[in-house]
C-alpha positions as CSV (number, residue, x, y, z in Angstrom):
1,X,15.1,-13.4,59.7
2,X,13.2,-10.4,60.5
3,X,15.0,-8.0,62.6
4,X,14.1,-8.0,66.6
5,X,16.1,-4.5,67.5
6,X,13.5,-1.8,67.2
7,X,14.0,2.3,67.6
8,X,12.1,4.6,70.0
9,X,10.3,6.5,67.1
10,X,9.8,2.9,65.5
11,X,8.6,1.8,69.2
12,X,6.1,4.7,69.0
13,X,5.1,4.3,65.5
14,X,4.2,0.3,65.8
15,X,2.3,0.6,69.5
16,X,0.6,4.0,68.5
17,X,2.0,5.6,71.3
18,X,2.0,9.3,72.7
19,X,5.9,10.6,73.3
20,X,4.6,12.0,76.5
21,X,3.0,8.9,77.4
22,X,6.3,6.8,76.9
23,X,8.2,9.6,78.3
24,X,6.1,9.6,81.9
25,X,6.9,5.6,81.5
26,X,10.1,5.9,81.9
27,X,10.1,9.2,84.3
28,X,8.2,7.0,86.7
29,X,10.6,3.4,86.2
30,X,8.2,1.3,84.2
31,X,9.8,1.4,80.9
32,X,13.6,1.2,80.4
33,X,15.5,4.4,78.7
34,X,17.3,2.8,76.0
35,X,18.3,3.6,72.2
36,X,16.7,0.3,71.4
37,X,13.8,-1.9,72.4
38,X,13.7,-6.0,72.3
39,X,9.9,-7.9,71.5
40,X,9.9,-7.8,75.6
41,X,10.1,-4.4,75.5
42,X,7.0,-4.3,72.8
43,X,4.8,-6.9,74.9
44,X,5.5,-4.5,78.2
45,X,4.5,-1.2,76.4
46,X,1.5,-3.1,75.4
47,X,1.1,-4.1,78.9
48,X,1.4,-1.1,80.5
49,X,-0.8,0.7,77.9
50,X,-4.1,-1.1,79.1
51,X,-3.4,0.3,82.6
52,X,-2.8,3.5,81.7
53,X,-6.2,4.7,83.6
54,X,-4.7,3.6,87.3
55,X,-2.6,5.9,89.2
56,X,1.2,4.7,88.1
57,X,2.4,4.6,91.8
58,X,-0.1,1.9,92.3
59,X,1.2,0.1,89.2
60,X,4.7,0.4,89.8
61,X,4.1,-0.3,94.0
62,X,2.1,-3.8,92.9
63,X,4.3,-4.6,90.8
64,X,7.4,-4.7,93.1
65,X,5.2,-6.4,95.7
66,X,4.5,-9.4,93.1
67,X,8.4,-9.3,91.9
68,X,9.4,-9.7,96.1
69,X,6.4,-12.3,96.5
70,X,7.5,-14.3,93.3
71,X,11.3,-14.0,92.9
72,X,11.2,-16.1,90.5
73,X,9.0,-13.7,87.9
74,X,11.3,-11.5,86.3
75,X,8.3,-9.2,84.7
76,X,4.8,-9.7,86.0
77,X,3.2,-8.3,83.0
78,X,4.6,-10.6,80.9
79,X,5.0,-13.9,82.6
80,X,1.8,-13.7,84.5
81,X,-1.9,-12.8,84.3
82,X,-2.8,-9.5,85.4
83,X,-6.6,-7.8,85.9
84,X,-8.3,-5.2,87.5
85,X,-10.0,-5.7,90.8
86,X,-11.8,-2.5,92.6
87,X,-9.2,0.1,90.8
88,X,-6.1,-2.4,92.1
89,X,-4.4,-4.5,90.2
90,X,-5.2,-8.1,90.5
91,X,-2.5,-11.2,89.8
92,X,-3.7,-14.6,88.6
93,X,-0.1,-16.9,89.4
94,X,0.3,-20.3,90.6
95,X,-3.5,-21.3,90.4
96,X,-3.5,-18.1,92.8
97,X,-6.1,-15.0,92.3
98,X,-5.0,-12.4,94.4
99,X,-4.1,-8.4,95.1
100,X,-0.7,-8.0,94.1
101,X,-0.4,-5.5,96.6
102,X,-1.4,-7.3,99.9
103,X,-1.1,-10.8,98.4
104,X,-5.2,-11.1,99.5
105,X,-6.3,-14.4,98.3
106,X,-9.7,-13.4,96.3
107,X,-11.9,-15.9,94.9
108,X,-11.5,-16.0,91.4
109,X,-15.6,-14.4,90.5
110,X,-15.8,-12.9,94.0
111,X,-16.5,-8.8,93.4
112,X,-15.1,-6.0,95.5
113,X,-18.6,-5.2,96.4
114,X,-19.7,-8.7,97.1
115,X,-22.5,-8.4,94.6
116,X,-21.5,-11.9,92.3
117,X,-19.3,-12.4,89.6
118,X,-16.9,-9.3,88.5
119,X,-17.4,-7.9,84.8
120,X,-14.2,-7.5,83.8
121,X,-12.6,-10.3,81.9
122,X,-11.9,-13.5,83.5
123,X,-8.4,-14.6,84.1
124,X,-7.4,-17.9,81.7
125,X,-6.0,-20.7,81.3
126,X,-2.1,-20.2,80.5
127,X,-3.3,-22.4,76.8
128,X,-6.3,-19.8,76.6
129,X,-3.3,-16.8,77.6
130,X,-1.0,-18.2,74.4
131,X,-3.7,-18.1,71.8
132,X,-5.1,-14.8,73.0
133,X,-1.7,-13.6,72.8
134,X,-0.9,-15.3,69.8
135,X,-4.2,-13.7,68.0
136,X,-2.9,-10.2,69.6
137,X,0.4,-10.4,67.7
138,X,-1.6,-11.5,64.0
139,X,-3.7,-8.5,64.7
140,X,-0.4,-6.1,65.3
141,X,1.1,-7.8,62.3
142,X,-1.8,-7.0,60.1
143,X,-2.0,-3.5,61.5
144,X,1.7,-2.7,60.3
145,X,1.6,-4.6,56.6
146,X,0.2,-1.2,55.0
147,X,3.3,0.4,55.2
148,X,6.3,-0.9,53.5
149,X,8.9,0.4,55.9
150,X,7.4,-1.8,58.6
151,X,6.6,-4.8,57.0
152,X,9.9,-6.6,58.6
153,X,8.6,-5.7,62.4
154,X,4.9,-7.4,60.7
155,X,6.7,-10.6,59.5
156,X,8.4,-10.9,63.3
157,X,5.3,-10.0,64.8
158,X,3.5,-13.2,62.4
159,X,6.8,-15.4,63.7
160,X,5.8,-14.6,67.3
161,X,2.4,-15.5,66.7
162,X,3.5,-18.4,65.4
163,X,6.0,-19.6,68.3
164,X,3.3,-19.2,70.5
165,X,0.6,-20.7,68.1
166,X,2.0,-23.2,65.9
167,X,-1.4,-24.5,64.1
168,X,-2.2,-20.6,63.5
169,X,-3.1,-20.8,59.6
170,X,-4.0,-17.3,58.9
171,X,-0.2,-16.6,60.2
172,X,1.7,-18.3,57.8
173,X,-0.6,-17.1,54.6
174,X,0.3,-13.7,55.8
175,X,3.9,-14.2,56.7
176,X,4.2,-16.5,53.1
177,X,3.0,-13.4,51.3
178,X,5.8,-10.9,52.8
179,X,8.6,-13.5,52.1
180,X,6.9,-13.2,48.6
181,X,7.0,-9.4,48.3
182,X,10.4,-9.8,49.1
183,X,11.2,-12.7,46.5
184,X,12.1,-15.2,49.2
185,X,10.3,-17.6,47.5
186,X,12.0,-20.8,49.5
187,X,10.6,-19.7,52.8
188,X,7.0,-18.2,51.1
189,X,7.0,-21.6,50.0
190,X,7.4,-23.4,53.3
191,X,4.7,-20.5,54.9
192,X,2.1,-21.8,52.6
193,X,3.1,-25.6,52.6
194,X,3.0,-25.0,56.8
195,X,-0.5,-24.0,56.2
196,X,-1.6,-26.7,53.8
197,X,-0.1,-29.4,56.2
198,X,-2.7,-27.3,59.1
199,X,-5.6,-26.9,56.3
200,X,-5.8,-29.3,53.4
201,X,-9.1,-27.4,52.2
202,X,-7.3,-23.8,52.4
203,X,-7.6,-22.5,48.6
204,X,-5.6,-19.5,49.3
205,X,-3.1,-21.6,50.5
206,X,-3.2,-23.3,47.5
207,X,-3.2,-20.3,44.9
208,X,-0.2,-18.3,46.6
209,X,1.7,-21.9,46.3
210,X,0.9,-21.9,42.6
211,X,2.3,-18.3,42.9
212,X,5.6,-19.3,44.3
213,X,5.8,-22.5,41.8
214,X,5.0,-20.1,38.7
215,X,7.8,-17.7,39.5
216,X,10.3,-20.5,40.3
217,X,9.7,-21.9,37.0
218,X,7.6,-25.0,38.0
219,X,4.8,-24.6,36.1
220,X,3.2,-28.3,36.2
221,X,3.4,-28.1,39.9
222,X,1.8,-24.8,39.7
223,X,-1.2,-25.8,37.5
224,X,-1.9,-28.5,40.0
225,X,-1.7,-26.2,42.9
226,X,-4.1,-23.3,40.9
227,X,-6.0,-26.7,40.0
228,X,-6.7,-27.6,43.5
229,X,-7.4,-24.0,44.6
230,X,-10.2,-23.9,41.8
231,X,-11.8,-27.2,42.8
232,X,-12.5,-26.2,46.5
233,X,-13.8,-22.9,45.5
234,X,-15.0,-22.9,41.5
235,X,-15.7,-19.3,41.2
236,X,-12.0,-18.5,42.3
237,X,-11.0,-15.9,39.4
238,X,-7.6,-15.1,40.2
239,X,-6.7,-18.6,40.5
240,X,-8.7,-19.5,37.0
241,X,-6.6,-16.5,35.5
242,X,-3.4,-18.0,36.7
243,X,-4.0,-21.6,35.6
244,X,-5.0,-20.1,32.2
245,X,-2.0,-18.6,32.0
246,X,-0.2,-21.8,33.3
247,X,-1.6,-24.0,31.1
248,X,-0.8,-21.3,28.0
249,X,2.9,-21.5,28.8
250,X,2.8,-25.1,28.5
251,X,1.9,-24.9,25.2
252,X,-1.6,-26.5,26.4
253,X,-4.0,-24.2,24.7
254,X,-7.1,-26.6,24.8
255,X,-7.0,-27.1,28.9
256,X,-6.6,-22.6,29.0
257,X,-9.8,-22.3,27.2
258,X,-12.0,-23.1,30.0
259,X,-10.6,-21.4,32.5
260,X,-10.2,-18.0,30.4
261,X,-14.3,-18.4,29.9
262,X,-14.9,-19.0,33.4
263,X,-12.7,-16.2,34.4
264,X,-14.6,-13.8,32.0
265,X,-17.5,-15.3,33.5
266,X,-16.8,-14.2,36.8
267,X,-15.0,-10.7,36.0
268,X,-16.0,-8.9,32.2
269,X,-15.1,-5.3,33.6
270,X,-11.3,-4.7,34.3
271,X,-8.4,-4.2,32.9
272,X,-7.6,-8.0,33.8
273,X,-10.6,-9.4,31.6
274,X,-9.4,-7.4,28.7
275,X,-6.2,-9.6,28.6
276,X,-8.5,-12.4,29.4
277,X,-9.8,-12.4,26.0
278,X,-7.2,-11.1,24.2
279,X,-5.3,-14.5,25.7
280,X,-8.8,-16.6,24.9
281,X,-9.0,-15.1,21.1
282,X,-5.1,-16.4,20.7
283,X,-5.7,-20.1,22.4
284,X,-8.6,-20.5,20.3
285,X,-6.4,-19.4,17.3
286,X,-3.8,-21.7,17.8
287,X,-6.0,-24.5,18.7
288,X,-7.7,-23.8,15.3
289,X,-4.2,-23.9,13.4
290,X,-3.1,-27.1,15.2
291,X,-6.3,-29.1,14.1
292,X,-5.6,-27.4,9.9
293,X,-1.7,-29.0,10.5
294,X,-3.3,-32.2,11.7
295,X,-5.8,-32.5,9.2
């Protein structure tokens, strides 16, 4: 499992954060001082961050009115739906839209101005809240994968995207392909099954799974998942290159041919291609031999 225990610099580093801006955070009461921060703690930096521009005594004041209004709510910017309403902050709970400050009942496109519908965005559904939320934590693990020293707080941020997405495909292609960097192949392996089962027509899906079968040694199964991944998308390279390959160290020279043409059909410039028909020349070789023996 990835770990969940983050730093302050690591805090910093994954949100994009200012020191000072943390620092006034805490200063002020809305972010704990601690040595080490919990996913809760990530989701309320995030929180906080979009209300950065209102006056943090009206912030922390609405808040402690919703927490004495709704006991129950342990963190309103987690557990509820929070928006901006005439510079205050505005609390969707309950079926409720309303100023967290006065408890006002507002109608839920009703303006301060009284001039129609607001323009900010519209409160959701608590489905509609998941899957927003769900596509906000894809798009924080994607923005940590390019560095290698975060790439276990981007696999947890692609498990929490999951948990609150389940059928999220792109999610488990991504989170397969860390557990591959780091030669889990077992769980890459389920990440790309878990997407097949959501996806039948996914070819990614399909040539990362020949991936994980080629290095575990199953090469049949492989050459059937390359095979699938080049019959919903026929001018798939990589995966051509792979069944080639596949197919080569199966002894089954005849079946490579093809798909070392089609790959040099489709790529005649890199360093790649020049295998590619160094590999070809040698198939056709052996072919050649294996009809003189037969003859």
């Amino acid at each position: 499992m990835a770990r969940s225990s983050y730093s302050r610099d690591q805090l910093l580093h994954m949100l994009h954060l200012k020191p000072a801006l943390l620092a006034r955070w805490q200063r002020e009461g809305l972010f704990p001082r601690q040595t080490h921060y919990e996913w809760s703690d990530l989701r309320r930096a995030q929180a906080l961050a979009q209300y950065d521009a209102l006056a943090s005594r009206t912030l922390k004041r609405s808040l402690e009115a919703v927490r004495r209004r709704f006991p129950t709510l342990e963190d309103p910017l987690i557990e509820a739906s929070l928006g901006m309403f005439g510079g205050r902050v505005e609390l969707h709970y309950g079926g409720l839209f309303m100023d967290a400050l006065s408890g006002q009942l507002r109608m839920p496109f009703e303006r301060a101005d009284g001039a129609g519908p607001r323009a900010l965005r519209p409160f959701q559904t608590p489905a509609a809240q998941r899957q927003q939320e769900a596509e906000q934590w894809f798009t924080f693990g994607l923005s940590l994968e390019g560095e290698p020293e975060l790439r276990d707080q981007a696999a947890a941020a692609y498990e929490h995207c999951l948990q609150l997405d389940p059928g999220f495909t792109s999610a488990y292609i991504n989170l397969g392909t860390l557990r591959y960097q780091e030669k889990n192949f077992a769980a890459a392996e389920r990440c790309y099954r878990s997407a097949l089962q959501l996806d039948p027509r996914y070819a990614l899906a399909y040539f990362n799974l020949g991936n994980v079968l080629d290095e575990t040694g199953r090469l049949e199964e492989a050459v059937e998942a390359y095979t699938a991944a080049v019959r919903l998308v026929p001018d798939y390279a990589d995966a051509h290159y792979n069944l080639a390959l596949a197919h080569q160290r199966l002894g089954q020279h005849r079946r490579a041919v093809p798909h070392w043409r089609l790959y040099l059909g489709l790529d005649r410039q890199s360093p790649w291609a020049n295998h590619a028909r160094t590999q070809l020349r040698q198939a056709l070789e052996k072919e050649k031999l294996k009809v003189v023996r037969s003859s």
